[in-house]
C-alpha positions in Angstrom: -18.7 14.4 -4.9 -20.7 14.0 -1.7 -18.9 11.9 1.0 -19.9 8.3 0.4 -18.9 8.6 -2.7 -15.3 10.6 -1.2 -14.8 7.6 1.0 -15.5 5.1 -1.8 -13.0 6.7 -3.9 -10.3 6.5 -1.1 -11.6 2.8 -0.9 -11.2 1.8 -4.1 -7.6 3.7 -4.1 -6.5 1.7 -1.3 -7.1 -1.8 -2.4 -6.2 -0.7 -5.8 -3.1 0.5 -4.6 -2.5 -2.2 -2.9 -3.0 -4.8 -5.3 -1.0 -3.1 -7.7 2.1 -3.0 -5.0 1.4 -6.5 -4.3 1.9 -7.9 -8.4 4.2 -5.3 -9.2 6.8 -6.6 -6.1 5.8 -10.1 -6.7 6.5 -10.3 -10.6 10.0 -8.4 -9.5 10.8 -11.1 -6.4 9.9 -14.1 -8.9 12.4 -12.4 -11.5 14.7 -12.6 -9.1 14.4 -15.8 -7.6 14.4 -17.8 -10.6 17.2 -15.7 -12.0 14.8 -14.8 -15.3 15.2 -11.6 -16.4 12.1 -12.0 -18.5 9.7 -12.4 -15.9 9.7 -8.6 -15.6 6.9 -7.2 -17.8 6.5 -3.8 -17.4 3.4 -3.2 -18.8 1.8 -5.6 -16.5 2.3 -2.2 -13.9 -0.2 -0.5 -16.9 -2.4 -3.4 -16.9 -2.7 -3.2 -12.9 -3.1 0.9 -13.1 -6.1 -0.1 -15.3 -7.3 -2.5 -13.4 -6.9 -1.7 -10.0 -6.3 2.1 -10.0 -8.6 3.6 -12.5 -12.4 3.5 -11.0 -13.6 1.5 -14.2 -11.3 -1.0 -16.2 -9.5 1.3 -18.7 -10.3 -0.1 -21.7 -13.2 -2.1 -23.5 -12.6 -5.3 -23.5 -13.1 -8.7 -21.5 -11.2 -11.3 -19.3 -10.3 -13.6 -22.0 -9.6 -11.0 -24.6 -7.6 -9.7 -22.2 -4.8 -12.4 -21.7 -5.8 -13.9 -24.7 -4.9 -10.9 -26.9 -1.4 -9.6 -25.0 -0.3 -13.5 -25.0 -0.4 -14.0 -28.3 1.7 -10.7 -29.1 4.0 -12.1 -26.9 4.4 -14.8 -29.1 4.3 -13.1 -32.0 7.2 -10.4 -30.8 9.4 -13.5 -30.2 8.6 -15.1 -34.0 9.7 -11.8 -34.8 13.3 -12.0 -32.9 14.0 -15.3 -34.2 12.7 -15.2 -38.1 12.8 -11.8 -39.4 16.1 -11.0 -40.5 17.6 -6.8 -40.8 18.5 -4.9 -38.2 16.5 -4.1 -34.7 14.4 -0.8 -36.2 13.1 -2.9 -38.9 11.8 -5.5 -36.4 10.6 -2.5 -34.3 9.2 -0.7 -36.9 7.2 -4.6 -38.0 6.5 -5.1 -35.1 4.4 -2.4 -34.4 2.2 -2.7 -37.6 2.0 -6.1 -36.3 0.4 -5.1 -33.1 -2.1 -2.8 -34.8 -3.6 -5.2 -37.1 -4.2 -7.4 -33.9 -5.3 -4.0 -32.2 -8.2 -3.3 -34.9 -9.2 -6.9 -35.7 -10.0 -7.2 -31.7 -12.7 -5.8 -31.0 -11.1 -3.6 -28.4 -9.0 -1.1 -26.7 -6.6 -2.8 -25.3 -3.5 -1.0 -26.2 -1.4 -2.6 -24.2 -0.8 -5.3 -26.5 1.1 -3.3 -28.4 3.9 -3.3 -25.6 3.8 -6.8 -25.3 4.7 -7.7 -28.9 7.6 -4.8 -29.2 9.3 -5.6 -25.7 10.8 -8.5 -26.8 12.0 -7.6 -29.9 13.7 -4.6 -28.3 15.3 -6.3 -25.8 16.0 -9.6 -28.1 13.9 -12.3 -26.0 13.5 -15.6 -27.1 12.4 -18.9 -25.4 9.4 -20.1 -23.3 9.6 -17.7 -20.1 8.6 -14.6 -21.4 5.0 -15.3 -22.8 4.4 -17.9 -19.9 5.1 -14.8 -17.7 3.0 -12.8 -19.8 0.7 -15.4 -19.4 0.6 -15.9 -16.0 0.5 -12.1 -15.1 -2.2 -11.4 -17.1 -4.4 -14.1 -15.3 -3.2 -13.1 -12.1 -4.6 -9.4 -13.1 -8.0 -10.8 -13.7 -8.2 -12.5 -11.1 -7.5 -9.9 -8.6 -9.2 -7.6 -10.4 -12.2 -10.4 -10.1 -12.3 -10.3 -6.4 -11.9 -6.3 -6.0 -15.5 -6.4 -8.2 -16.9 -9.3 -5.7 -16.1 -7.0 -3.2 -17.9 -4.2 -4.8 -14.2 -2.2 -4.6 -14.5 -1.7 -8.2 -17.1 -2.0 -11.4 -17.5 -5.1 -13.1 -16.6 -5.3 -16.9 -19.4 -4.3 -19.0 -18.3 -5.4 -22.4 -20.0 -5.8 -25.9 -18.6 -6.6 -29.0 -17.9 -3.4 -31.2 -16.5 -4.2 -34.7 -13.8 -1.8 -35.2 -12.5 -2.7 -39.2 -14.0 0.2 -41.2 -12.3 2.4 -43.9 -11.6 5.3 -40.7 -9.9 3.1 -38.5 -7.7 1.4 -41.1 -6.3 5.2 -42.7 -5.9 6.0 -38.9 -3.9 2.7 -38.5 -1.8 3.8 -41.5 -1.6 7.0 -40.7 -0.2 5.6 -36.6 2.4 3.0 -38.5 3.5 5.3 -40.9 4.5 8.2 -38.2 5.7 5.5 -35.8 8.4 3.9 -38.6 10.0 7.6 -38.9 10.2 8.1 -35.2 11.6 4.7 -34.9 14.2 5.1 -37.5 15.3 8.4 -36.3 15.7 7.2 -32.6 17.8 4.2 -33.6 19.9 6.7 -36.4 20.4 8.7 -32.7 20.9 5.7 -30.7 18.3 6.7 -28.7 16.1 3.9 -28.3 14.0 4.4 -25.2 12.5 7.6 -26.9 10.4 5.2 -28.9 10.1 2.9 -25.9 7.3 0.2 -25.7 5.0 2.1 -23.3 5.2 4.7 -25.2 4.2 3.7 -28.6 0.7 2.3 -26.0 0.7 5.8 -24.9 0.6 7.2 -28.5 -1.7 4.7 -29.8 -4.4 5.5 -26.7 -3.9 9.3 -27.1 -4.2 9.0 -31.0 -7.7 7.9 -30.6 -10.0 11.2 -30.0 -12.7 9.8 -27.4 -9.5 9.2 -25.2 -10.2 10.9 -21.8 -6.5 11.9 -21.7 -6.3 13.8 -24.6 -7.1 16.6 -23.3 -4.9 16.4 -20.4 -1.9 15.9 -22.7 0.5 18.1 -20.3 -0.5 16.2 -16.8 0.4 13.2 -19.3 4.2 14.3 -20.3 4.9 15.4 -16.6 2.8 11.8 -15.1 4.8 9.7 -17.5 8.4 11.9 -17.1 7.7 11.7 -13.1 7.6 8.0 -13.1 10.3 7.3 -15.5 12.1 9.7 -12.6 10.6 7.4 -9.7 12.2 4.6 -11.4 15.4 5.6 -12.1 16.1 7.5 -9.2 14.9 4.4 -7.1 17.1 1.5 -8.8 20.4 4.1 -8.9 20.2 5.3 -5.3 19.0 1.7 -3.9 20.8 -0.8 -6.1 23.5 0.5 -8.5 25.3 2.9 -6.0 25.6 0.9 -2.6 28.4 -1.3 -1.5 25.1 -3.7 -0.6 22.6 -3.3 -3.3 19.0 -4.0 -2.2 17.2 -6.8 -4.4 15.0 -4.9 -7.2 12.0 -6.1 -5.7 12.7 -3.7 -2.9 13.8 -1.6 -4.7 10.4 -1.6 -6.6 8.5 -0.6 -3.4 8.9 3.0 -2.8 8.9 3.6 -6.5 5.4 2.4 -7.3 4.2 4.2 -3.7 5.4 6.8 -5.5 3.8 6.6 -8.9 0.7 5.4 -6.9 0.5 8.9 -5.4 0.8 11.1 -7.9 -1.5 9.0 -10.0 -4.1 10.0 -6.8 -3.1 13.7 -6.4 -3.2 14.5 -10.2 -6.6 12.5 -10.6 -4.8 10.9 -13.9 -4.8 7.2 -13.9 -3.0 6.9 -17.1 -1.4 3.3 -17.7 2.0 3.6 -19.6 2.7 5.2 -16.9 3.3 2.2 -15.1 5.0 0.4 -17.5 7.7 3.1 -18.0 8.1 3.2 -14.3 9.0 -0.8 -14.1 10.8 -0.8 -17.7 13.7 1.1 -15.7 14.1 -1.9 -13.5 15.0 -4.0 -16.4 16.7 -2.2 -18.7 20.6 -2.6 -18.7 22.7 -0.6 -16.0 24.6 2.1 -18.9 21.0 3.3 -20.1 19.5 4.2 -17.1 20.6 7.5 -16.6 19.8 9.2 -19.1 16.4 7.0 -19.2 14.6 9.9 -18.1 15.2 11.8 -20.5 14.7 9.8 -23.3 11.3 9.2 -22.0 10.1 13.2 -21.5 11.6 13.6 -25.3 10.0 10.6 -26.4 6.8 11.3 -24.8 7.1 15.5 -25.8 7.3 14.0 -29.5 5.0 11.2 -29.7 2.1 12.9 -27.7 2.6 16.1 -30.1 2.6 13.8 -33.1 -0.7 11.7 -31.4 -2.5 15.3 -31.1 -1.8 16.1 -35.0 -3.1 12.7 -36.5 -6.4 13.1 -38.5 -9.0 11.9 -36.6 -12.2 10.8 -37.7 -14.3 12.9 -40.2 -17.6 11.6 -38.7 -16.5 13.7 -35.4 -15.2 16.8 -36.9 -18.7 16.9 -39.5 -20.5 16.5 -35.6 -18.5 19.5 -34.2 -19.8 21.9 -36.8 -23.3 20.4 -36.8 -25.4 22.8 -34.8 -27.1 21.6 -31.5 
């Protein structure tokens, strides 16, 4: 990397950064403003780490799919709340196939998604606020992200429809919902229900797929993801639950995304769950968050282990032992 290039990067790290602070502390002040817990979307902090941090928008896909497709699994993880009886790992465990038939019919990679349609079922959301806010926070991504490419901060999006229902991707889809309904069920058995947390089932789903640039970093990925569910934690206990005068989360928020903002830099890893788990421990309920952390690292040890063993396409393993 010669130096224009160097001083690019740092560029496009700064305003990146600071984009991300500024949506990340905004969704957290309107929260608390208008007293709506459900405001809070955490993986709008993975949408913004794609978008702002990551040199190129992380995954293929365009504006409108973009708030198009994570809207209407907010929607659809709120049908789910109110109208499907049984108890909350069933709706978990439906609401996940749900998301990856949406995921394949697509046309893209926009994990994400997959968060948005499992959060409120976890947390038991119903009513209007939630998928306005997903709404809203989507189009407020894009459009930021819009003027960081009109000022030649980042690339623009360089999209092209890509059918993606073929006879691979639906065994791998089965193959992803069968494993993800055990470690569901065995998490919920435990009480443990942030190992199978929304991020990351994303994270799973993205490191599932074999072209995945963080596949092979699947380490920096357990320690990236543990780090920030750390940041978060540590940041909400120390600067909210434990003083006499609690600072407002959306302070709170600050030095916790500086944080993950940093080591996303220094490890050259902008992976987007990430994010999301870092703002999920803002919202969840006080009694969890201790022991959030470690939920996530076991969750994230399991599910990026079980990620690396899923079959994977036989049209790139008959390409490895083709000879050049």
């Amino acid at each position: 990397m010669n130096k224009q290039q160097e001083t690019e990067a740092k560029s496009g790290i700064l305003w990146g950064g600071l984009c991300t602070s500024v949506i990340i502390v905004a969704m957290v002040y309107a929260s608390e403003y208008l007293g709506e817990r459900e405001i809070i979307f955490p993986e709008t902090a993975a949408l913004a780490v794609g978008a702002f941090l990551a040199p190129k928008l992380a995954w293929r896909t365009d504006y409108l799919r973009l708030v198009l497709c994570i809207t209407l699994c907010a929607i659809a993880g709120e049908c789910i709340v109110a109208f499907l009886p049984g108890s909350l790992w069933i709706q978990m465990a439906v609401a996940y196939v749900v998301s990856q038939i949406i995921y394949v019919c697509s046309g893209t990679t926009l994990a994400p998604m997959i968060s948005a349609i499992l959060l409120p079922v976890l947390l038991q959301t119903t009513g209007i606020v939630y998928p306005l806010a997903v709404f809203f926070l989507c189009v407020g991504i894009v459009i930021f992200r819009a003027v960081l490419v009109q000022a030649g901060v980042r690339k623009g999006v360089d999209y092209q429809w890509k059918p993606s229902l073929h006879v691979v991707s639906l065994q791998n889809m089965v193959f992803r919902c069968i494993a993800v309904t055990v470690l569901i069920y065995i998490a919920f058995v435990f009480q443990l229900p942030f190992c199978v947390a929304p991020p990351l089932l994303v994270a799973f789903t993205e490191l599932a797929v074999r072209e995945h640039p963080a596949r092979g970093r699947l380490v920096s990925v357990m320690e990236l993801v543990t780090i920030c569910a750390l940041a978060g934690t540590f940041a909400r206990y120390y600067l909210s639950m434990t003083l006499e005068n609690p600072l407002p989360l959306y302070i709170v928020a600050i030095p916790a995304v500086l944080v993950m903002i940093l080591c996303m830099y220094l490890m050259r890893l902008y992976f987007p769950p990430a994010g999301a788990i870092l703002v999920l421990a803002l919202l969840i309920p006080e009694q969890y968050v201790l022991f959030y952390p470690l939920q996530i690292l076991v969750g994230i040890f399991v599910l990026g282990l079980a990620a690396w063993r899923l079959p994977q396409k036989s049209s790139d393993k008959k390409q490895e032992r083709k000879p050049a």
